[in-house]
C-alpha positions in Angstrom: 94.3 122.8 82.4 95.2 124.6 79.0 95.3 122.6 76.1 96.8 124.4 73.3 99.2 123.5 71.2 101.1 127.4 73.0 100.9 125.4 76.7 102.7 127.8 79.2 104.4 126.7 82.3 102.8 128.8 84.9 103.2 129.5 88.5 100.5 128.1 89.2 101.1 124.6 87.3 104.8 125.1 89.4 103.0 125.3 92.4 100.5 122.4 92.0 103.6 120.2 91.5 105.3 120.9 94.4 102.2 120.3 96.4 101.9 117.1 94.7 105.1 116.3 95.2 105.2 117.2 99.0 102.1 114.7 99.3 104.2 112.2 98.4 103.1 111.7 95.0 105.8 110.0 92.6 107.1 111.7 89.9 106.1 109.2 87.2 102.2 109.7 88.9 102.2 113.5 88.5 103.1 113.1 84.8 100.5 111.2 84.0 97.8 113.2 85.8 98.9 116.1 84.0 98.5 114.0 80.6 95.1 113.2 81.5 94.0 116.4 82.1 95.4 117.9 78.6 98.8 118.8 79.1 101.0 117.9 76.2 103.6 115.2 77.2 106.7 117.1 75.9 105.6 120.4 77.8 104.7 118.2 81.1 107.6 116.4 81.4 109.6 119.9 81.0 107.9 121.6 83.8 107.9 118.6 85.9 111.9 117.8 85.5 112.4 121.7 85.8 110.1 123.1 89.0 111.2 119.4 90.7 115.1 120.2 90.1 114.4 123.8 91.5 112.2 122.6 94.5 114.9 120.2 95.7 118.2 122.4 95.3 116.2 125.4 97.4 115.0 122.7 99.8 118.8 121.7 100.1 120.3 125.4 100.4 117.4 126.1 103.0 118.4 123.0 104.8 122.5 122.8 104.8 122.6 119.7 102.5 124.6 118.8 99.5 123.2 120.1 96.1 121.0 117.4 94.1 122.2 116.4 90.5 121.1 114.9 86.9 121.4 111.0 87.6 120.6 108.2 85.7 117.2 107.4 84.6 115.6 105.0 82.0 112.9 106.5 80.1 109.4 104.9 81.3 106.1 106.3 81.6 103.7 105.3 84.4 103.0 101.5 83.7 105.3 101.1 81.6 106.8 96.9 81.7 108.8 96.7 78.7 112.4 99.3 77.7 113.8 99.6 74.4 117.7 99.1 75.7 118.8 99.4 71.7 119.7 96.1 70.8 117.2 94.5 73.5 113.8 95.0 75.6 114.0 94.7 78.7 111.3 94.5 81.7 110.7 96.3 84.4 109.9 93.8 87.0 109.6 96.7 90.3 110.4 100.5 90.9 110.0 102.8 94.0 111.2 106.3 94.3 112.2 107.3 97.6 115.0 105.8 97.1 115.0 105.5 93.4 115.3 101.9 92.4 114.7 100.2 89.4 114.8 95.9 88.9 115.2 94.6 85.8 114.1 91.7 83.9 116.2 90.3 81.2 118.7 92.6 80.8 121.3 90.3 80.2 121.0 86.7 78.5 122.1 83.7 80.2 124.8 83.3 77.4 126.2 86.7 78.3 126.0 85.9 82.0 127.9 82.8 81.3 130.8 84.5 79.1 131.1 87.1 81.9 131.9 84.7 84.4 134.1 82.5 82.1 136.1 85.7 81.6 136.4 86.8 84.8 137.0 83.4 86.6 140.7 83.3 86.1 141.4 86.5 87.2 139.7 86.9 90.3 141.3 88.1 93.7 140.0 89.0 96.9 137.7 92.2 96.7 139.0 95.1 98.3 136.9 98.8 98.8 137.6 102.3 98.3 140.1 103.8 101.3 138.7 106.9 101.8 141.6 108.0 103.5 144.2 108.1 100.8 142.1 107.3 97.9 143.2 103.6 97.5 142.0 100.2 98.1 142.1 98.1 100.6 140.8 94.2 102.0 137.7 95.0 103.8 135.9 92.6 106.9 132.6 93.7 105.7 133.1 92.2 102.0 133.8 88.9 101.9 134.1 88.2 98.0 136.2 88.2 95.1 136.1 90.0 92.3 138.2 91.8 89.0 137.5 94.4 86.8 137.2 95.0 83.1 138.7 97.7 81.2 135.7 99.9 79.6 135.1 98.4 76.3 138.1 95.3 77.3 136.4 92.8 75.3 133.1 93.0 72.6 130.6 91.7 75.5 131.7 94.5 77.4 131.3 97.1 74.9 127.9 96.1 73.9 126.7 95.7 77.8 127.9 99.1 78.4 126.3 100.5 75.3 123.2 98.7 76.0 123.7 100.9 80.4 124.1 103.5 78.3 121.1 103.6 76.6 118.9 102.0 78.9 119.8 104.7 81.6 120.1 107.1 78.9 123.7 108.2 80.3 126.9 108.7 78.7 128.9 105.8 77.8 132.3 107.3 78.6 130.8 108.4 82.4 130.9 104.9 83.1 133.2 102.8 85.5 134.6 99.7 84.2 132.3 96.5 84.8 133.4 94.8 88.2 132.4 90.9 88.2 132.4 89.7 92.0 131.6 85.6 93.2 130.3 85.3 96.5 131.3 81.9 98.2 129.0 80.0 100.8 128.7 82.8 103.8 130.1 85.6 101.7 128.4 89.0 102.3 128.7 92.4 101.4 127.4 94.2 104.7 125.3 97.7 104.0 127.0 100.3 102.8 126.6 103.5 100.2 128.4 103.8 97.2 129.1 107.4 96.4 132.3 108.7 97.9 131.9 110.5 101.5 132.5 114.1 100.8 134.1 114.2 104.7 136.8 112.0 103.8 140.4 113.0 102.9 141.0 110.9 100.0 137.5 111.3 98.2 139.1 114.5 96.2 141.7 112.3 94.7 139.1 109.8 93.8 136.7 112.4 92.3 139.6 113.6 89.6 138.4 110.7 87.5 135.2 111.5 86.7 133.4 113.0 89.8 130.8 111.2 92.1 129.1 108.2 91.2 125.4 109.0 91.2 124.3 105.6 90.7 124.5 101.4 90.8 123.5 99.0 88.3 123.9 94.8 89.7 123.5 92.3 87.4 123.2 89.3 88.4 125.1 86.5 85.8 123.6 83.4 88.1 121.0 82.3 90.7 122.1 81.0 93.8 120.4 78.0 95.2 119.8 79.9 98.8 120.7 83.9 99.4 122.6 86.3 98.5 119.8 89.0 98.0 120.7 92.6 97.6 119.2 94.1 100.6 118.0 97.8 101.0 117.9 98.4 105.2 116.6 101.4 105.0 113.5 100.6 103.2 112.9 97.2 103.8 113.4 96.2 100.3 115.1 93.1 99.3 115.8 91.9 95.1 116.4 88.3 94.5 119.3 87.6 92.7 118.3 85.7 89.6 120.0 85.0 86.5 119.9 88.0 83.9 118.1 90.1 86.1 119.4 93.6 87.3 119.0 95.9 90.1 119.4 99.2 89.4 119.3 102.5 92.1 120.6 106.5 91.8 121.7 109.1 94.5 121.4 112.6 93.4 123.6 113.6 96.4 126.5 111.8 98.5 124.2 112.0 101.5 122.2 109.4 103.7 118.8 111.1 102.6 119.2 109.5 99.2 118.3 106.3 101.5 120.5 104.3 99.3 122.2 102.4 102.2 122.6 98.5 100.7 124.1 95.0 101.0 124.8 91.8 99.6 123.1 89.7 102.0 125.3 86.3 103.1 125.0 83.3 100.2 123.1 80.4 102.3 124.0 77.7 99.4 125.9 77.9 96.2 127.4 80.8 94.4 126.6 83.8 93.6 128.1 86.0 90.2 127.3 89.7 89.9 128.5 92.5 87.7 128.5 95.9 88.8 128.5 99.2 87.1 128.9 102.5 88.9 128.2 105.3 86.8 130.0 109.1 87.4 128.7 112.5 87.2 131.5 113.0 84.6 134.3 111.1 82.4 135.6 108.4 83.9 139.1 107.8 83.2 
């Protein structure tokens, strides 16, 4: 491959990323291959972002499906085990791809885990879900906890754990949801679901006027049960133990089942379990 310090993107680089792509190669894989073999990073990860963006919106016109977007992403390169958050590293314990899902290490203390909950605790209520129908809420069977939310930026722990999403993610503070802090009893579940907002449903255009579709998740977990309560992905056959400080993080460039980001809170066997969730929107979220 070229190595000047003039690199071009060519057809022919364009086209050797899509075949890698279509090979299954991950993203993150291609990069570096085109590092070793001369291609300046800056240039590389230009051509990769743009002939992958254009390869998947023609691939959804071709095929009837919802347009792809930007999501959330923390910056890593391949092997990568440690993120600068800003005002914390934090590790990468696992990753996949297909879908995209990140688990953290660390990217919450055990102190801010414990002021969450204290917070929270007093103001908790039966969880309810999004009713797609008319764009409300309601008590749904298939989640069994109790939650709240904050305000964005409601107390100074909240502010600095959303600026420290933001950064990680690298995606825009105000395009964040309020943090939603959940306890799951003994034999409390969340049963599999996806987050983004069916397109198909009557209500979801109501919903959208506050910032658009979410495009991605990020579960913190502020305690570790003594048995269950992992977050479960079905489709995939991936499962993240919830442990104390750790995070789970996963994007959807569409609201479609392809993005293979059906999940669950599976049942809590012994003790408690504490989360915090953070759904992040295409746009402002007011």
């Amino acid at each position: 491959m070229n190595t000047t310090t003039t690199q071009q993107i060519t057809p022919e680089l364009r086209q050797w990323i899509v075949a890698q792509a279509s090979a299954g190669q991950p993203p993150d894989a291609v990069l570096k291959s085109m590092i070793d073999s001369g291609w300046q990073e800056e240039v590389a990860v230009v051509a990769l972002e743009d002939t992958l963006r254009s390869y998947l919106a023609d691939h959804a016109k071709a095929n009837g499906l919802p347009m792809p977007v930007v999501v959330p992403e923390p910056l890593m390169m391949a092997g990568e085990v440690m993120l600068n958050a800003g005002d914390r590293e934090v590790q990468v314990l696992s990753h996949m791809r297909s879908p995209r899902v990140v688990v953290f290490g660390g990217l919450l203390s055990h102190d801010e885990c414990d002021e969450l909950v204290a917070l929270a605790a007093k103001r908790l209520t039966r969880s309810e879900t999004v009713q797609l129908d008319t764009g409300g809420s309601e008590v749904n069977s298939a989640r069994t906890s109790e939650g709240m939310f904050f305000t964005r930026g409601e107390h100074d722990i909240c502010r600095r754990i959303e600026a420290r999403i933001a950064n990680l993610l690298q995606w825009p503070l105000e395009n964040g949801e309020g943090l939603q802090i959940l306890r799951y009893r003994p034999g409390a579940e969340y049963k599999p679901h996806y987050d983004y907002f069916d397109p198909a449903q009557p209500g979801t255009p109501s919903i959208l006027k506050r910032g658009g579709q979410r495009v991605a998740s990020l579960v913190m977990y502020l305690n570790t049960p003594t048995r269950g309560g992992a977050t479960t992905f079905p489709d995939v056959n991936f499962e993240v133990g919830p442990v104390k400080g750790n995070a789970v993080f996963f994007s959807y460039d569409r609201p479609h089942p392809m993005t293979r980001t059906l999940h669950g809170g599976a049942p809590v066997l012994e003790g408690e379990k504490w989360v915090a969730t953070k759904w992040l929107r295409e746009g402002r979220f007011e």
